[in-house]
C-alpha positions as CSV (number, residue, x, y, z in Angstrom):
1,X,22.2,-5.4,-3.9
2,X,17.9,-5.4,-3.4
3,X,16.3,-7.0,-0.5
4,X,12.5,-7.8,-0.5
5,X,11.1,-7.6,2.8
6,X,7.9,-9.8,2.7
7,X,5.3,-9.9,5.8
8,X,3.8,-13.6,5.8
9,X,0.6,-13.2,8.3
10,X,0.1,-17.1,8.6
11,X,3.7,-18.0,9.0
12,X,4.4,-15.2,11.8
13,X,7.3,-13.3,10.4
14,X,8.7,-11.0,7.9
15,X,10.9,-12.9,5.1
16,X,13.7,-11.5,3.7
17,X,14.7,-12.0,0.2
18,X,17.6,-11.0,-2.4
19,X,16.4,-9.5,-6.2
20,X,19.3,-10.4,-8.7
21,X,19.7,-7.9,-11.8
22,X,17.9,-10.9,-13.6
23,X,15.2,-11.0,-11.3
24,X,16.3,-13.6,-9.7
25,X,15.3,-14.7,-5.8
26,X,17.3,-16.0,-3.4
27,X,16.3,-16.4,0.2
28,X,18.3,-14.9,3.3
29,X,16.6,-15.0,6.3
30,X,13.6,-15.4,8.4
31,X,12.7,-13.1,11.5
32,X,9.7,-14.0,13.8
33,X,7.1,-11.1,14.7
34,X,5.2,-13.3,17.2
35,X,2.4,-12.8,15.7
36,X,0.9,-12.1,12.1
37,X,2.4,-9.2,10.5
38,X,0.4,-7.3,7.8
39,X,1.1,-4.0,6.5
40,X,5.2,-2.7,6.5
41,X,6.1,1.2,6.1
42,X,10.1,2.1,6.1
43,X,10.7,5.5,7.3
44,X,11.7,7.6,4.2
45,X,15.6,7.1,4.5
46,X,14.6,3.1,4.7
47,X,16.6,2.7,8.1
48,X,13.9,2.0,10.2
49,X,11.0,-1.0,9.1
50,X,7.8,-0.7,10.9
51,X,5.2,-3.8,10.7
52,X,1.9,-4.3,11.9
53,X,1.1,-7.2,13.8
54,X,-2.2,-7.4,13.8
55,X,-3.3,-10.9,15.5
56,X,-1.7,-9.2,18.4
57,X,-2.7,-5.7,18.1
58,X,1.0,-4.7,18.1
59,X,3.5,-2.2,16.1
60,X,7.1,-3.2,15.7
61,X,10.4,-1.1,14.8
62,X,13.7,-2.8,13.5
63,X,17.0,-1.1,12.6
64,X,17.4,-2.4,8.8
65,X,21.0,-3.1,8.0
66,X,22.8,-3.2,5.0
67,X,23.1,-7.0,5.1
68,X,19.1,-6.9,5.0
69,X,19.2,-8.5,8.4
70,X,16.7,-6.5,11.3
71,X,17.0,-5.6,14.8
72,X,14.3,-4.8,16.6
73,X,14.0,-1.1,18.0
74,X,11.1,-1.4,20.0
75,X,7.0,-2.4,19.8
76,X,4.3,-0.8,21.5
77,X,0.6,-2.1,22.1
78,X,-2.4,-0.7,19.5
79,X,-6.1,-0.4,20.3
80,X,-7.2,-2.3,17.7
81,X,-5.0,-4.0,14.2
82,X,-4.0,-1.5,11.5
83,X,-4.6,-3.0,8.3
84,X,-2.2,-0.2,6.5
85,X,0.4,2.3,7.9
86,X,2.5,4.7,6.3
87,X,5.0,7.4,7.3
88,X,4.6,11.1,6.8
89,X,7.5,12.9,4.6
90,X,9.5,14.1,8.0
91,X,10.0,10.7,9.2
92,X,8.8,12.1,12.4
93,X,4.6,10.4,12.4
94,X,3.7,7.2,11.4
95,X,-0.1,7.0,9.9
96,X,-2.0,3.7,10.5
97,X,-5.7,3.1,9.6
98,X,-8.1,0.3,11.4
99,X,-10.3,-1.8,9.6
100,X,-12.7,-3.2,12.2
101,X,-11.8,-0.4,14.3
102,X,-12.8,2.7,11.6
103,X,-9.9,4.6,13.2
104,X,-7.6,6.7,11.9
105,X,-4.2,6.9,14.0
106,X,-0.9,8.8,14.2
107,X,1.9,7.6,16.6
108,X,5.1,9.9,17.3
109,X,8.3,7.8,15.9
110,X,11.2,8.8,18.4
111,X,15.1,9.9,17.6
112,X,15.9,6.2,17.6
113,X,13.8,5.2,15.1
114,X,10.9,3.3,17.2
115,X,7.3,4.4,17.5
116,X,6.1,5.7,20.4
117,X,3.1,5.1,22.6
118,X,0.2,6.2,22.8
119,X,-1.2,7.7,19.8
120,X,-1.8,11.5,19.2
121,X,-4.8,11.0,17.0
122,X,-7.0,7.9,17.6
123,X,-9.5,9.5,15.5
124,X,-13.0,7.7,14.7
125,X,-13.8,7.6,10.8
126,X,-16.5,5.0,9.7
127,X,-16.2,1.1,9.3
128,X,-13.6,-0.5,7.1
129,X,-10.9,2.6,7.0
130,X,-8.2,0.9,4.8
131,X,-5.2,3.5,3.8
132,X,-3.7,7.0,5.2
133,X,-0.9,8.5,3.1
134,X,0.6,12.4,3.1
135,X,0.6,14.1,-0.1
136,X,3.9,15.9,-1.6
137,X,3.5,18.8,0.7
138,X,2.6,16.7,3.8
139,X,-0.3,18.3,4.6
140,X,-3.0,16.6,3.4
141,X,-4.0,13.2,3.8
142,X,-7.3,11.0,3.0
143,X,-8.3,8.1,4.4
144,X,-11.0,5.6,2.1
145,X,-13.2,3.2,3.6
146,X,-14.6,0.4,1.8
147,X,-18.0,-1.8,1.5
148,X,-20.8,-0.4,3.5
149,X,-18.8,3.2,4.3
150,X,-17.9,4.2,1.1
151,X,-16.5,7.3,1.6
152,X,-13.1,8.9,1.7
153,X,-12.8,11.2,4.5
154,X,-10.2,14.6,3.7
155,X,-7.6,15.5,6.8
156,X,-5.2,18.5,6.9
157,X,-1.9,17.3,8.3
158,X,0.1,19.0,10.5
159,X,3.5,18.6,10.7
160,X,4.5,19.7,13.2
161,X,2.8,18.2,15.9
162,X,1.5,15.1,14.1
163,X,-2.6,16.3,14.3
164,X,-5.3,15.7,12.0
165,X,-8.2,18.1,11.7
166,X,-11.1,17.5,9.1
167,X,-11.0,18.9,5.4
168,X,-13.5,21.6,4.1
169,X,-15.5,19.0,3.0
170,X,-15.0,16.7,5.7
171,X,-15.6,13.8,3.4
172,X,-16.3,12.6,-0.3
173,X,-18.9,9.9,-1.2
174,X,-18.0,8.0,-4.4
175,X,-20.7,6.1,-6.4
176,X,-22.7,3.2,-4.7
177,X,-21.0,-0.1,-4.7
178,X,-17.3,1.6,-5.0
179,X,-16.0,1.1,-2.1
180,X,-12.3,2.7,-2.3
181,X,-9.5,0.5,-0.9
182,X,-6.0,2.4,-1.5
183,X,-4.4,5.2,-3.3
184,X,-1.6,6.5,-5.0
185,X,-0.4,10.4,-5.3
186,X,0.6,10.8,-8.8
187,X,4.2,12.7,-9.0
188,X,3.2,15.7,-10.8
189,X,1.1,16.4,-7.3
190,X,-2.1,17.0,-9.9
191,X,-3.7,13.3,-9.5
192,X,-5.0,11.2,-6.7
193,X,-6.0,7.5,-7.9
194,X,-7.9,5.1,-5.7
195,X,-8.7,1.5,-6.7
196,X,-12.3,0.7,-5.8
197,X,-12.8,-2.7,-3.9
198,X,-16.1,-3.9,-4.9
199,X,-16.5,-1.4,-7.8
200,X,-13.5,-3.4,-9.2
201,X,-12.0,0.0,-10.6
202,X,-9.8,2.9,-10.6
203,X,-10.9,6.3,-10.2
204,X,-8.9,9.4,-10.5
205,X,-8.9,12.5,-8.5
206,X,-8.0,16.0,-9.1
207,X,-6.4,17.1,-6.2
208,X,-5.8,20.7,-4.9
209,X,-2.8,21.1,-3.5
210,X,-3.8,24.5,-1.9
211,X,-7.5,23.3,-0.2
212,X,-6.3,19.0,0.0
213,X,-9.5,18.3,-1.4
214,X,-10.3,15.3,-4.0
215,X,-12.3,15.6,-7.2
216,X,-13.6,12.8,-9.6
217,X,-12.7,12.9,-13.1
218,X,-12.5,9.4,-14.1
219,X,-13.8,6.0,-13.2
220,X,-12.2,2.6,-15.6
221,X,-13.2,-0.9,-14.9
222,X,-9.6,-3.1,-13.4
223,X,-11.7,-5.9,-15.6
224,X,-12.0,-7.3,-18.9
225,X,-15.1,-6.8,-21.2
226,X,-17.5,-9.9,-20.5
227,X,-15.6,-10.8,-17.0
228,X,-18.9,-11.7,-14.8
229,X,-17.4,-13.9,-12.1
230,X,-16.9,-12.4,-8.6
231,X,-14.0,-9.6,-7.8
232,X,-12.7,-7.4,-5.5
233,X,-9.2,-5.3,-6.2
234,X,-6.8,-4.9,-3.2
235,X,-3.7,-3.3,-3.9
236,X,-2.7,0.0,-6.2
237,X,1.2,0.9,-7.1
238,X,2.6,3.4,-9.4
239,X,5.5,3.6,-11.5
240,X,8.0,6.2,-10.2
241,X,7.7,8.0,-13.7
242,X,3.8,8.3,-13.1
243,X,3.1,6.7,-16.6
244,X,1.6,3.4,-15.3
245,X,-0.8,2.5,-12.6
246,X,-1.4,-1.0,-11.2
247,X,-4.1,-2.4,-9.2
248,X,-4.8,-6.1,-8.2
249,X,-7.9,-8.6,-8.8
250,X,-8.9,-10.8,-6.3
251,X,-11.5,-13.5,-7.8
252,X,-9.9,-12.8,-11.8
253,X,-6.5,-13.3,-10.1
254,X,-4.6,-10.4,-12.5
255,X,-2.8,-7.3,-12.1
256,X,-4.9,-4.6,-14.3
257,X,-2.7,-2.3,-16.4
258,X,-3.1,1.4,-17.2
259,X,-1.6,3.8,-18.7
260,X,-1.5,7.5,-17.6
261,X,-1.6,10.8,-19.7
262,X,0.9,12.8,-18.2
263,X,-1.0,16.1,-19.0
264,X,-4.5,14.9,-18.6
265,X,-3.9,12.2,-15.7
266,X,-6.3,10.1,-17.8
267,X,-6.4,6.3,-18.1
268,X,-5.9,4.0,-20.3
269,X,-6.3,0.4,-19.9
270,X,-3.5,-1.9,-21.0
271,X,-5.3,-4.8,-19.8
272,X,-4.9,-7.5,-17.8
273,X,-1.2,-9.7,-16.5
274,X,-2.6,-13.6,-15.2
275,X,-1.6,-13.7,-11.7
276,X,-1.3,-16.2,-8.7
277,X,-5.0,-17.0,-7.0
278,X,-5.6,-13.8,-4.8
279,X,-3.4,-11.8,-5.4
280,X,-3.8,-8.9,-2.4
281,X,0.1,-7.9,-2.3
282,X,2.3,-7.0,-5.3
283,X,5.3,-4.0,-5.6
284,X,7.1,-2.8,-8.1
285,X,11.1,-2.9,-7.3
286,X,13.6,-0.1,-6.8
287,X,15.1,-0.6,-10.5
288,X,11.4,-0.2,-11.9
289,X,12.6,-3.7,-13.9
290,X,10.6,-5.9,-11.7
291,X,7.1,-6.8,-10.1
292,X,6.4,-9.1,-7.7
293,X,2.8,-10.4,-7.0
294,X,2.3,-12.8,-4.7
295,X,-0.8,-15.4,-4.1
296,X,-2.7,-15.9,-0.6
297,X,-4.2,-19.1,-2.0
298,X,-1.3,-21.1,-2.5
299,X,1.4,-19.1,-1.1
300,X,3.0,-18.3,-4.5
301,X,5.0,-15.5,-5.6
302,X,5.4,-14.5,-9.1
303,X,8.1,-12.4,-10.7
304,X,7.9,-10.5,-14.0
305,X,9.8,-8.3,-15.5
306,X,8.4,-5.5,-16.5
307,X,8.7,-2.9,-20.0
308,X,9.4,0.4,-19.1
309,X,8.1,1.8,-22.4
310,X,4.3,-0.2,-22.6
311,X,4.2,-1.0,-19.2
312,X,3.3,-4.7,-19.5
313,X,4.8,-7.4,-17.7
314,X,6.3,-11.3,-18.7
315,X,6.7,-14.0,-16.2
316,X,9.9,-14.8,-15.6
317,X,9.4,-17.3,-12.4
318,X,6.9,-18.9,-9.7
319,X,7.6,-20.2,-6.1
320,X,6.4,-20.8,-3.6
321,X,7.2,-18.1,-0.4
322,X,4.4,-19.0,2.7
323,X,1.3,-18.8,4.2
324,X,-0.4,-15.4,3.3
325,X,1.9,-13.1,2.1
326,X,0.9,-9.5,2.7
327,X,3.0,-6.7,1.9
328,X,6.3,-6.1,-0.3
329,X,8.8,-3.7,0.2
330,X,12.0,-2.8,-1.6
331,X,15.3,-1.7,-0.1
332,X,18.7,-1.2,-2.1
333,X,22.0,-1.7,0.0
C-alpha cells in the first residue's frame, strides 16, 4: 500500500491519498494544519512528516502511521516562512530555507521525532533563498536563490552538531537571468542539477565530493524551440536510477523531460509532457511507475504513468484535489 501526502496551502491542511498498482487514487483523509502548509520533508526512515506552515510562520511534526493517518508530535514558532525544508542523512537536523527572509536555517529534530526550537543556524544568505539539501556524505549543502540574487551559496555541513560554515568559494554566480530554484544530487555523487527559474532551464554541476564545491558543465532550455510566451520552472525530481531528470513549467504548463548520460551526466532533452495550468508541485512515486503533477490554477492533479526505459509519461487520469497544492510525498506501508 502507497500513501500520497499532499500539502494544499489554500485549503489549510495536508491530504492524504491512496496510489493503486494501476495508478489509481482514492482519498483517505484530511488533517487540518491551521494554517497554509507548503513544503513537507519525512525524516529518512519516513516515520516522522514535517510541514511548513508558512501563513503562520510555523513548523509541524506528526508520527506517520501505517494506516497513513498523522499525529501530531509537536510545532514550534519560525522567524520568518520556509518555502523548502529537508532533512539531513542522520535524521538528527532539519534544513529549511526562507524566501522573503534570505535565511538559511537548521533546527535540532529531538529523540521523539519533533523539531526543536530555536534554530542553531539562522544564517543570512541573499533574497529569495529557495532549497537546502545534504549531499551523499552529509557534508555539504548549497543553498540557490532566485531572481534578483542569483547565486548559490556553498555550506560545509557538520554533522554533528548541525552548523553551517561557508564553502571555499563562499558562493557561485550562474549566468544573468538564471535564477536557480531547486536541485537534485545525482546518485553516482558526480552531478548536481539545478532548474533555473527565470532562465527556464537545467544546469548541471560537477561536484567535488572532497572540497563540496559546484562547477558548470551544462546549461539546456526546460522549453520547446519557438516557445516565446512567459515561463518560470519550479520544481526538479530525479529518477532513483539517475537516468531521467524532471523539472516543471509554469506559464507552458509541462513537465520537461531529460535524459542523463550516466558517464558523462550530460542532458538530453526528451521534451515536453502537457500538464495542468501551473504546475509548481509534481513527484515521482515510490514504484518509479507513477508521476503526479498537480495544478495551482484549477486545483487539478494529474497522474501518468511513466516508462522506465524512455522516460516519458501517458495520462492516465485528472481530478480535481484543492486549492493550491504544494508539495507531494510518497510513503509505502
Amino acid at each position: 500500500m502507497q500513501f500520497v501526502f499532499i500539502s494544499l496551502a489554500g485549503d489549510h491542511l495536508v491530504k492524504v491519498l491512496e496510489l493503486d498498482v494501476d495508478g489509481g487514487l482514492h482519498e483517505r483523509l484530511e488533517v487540518p494544519m491551521g494554517g497554509g502548509p507548503g513544503p513537507l520533508a519525512f525524516s529518512p526512515d519516513k516515520s516522522v512528516l514535517h510541514v511548513g506552515i508558512r501563513s503562520t510562520n510555523e513548523m509541524a511534526s506528526f508520527r506517520v502511521h501505517n494506516s497513513g493517518e498523522l499525529t501530531e508530535i509537536n510545532r514550534i514558532y519560525l522567524e520568518s516562512d520556509p518555502c523548502f525544508i529537508s532533512t539531513d542523512n542522520t535524521g538528527n537536523f532539519l534544513l529549511s530555507a526562507y524566501y522573503e527572509a534570505g535565511h538559511v536555517a537548521v533546527h535540532r529534530i529531538g529523540s521523539g521525532g519533533g523539531v526543536i526550537g530555536p534554530a542553531i543556524e539562522w544564517r543570512a544568505t541573499a533574497h529569495r533563498a529557495h532549497c537546502a539539501l545534504t549531499d551523499a556524505t552529509n557534508s555539504h549543502v548549497f543553498v540557490p536563490h532566485v531572481d534578483d540574487s542569483n547565486v548559490i551559496f556553498q555550506f560545509k555541513f557538520d554533522d554533528e552538531d548541525g552548523t553551517l560554515t561557508p564553502n571555499i568559494p563562499a558562493t557561485v554566480s550562474p549566468p544573468d537571468g538564471y535564477g536557480p530554484r531547486h536541485y537534485r544530487y545525482h546518485p553516482s555523487g558526480r552531478f548536481v542539477y539545478f532548474d533555473n527559474e527565470q532562465g527556464s532551464s537545467v544546469t548541471g554541476y560537477h561536484l567535488d565530493s572532497d572540497k563540496g564545491t559546484l562547477t558548470p558543465f551544462q546549461t539546456v532550455s526546460t522549453l520547446p524551440e519557438g516557445f516565446t510566451g512567459d515561463n518560470s520552472c519550479a520544481q526538479i525530481h530525479m529518477s532513483e536510477d539517475g537516468r531521467f531528470l524532471y523539472a516543471s513549467n509554469r506559464g507552458h504548463h509541462s513537465i520537461a523531460i531529460f535524459e542523463i548520460d550516466e558517464g558523462a551526466g550530460e542532458l538530453t532533452s526528451r521534451g515536453q509532457q502537457a500538464a495542468p495550468a501551473t504546475p509548481r508541485a509534481f513527484g515521482i512515486d515510490n514504484t518509479q511507475r507513477f508521476m503526479l503533477v498537480g495544478g495551482l490554477d484549477e486545483g487539478e492533479l494529474e497522474t501518468y504513468a511513466r516508462d522506465s526505459a524512455s522516460g516519458l509519461l501517458t495520462s492516465i487520469s485528472t481530478r480535481a484535489i484543492g486549492d493550491q497544492p504544494m508539495y507531494f510525498l510518497f510513503k509505502t506501508s
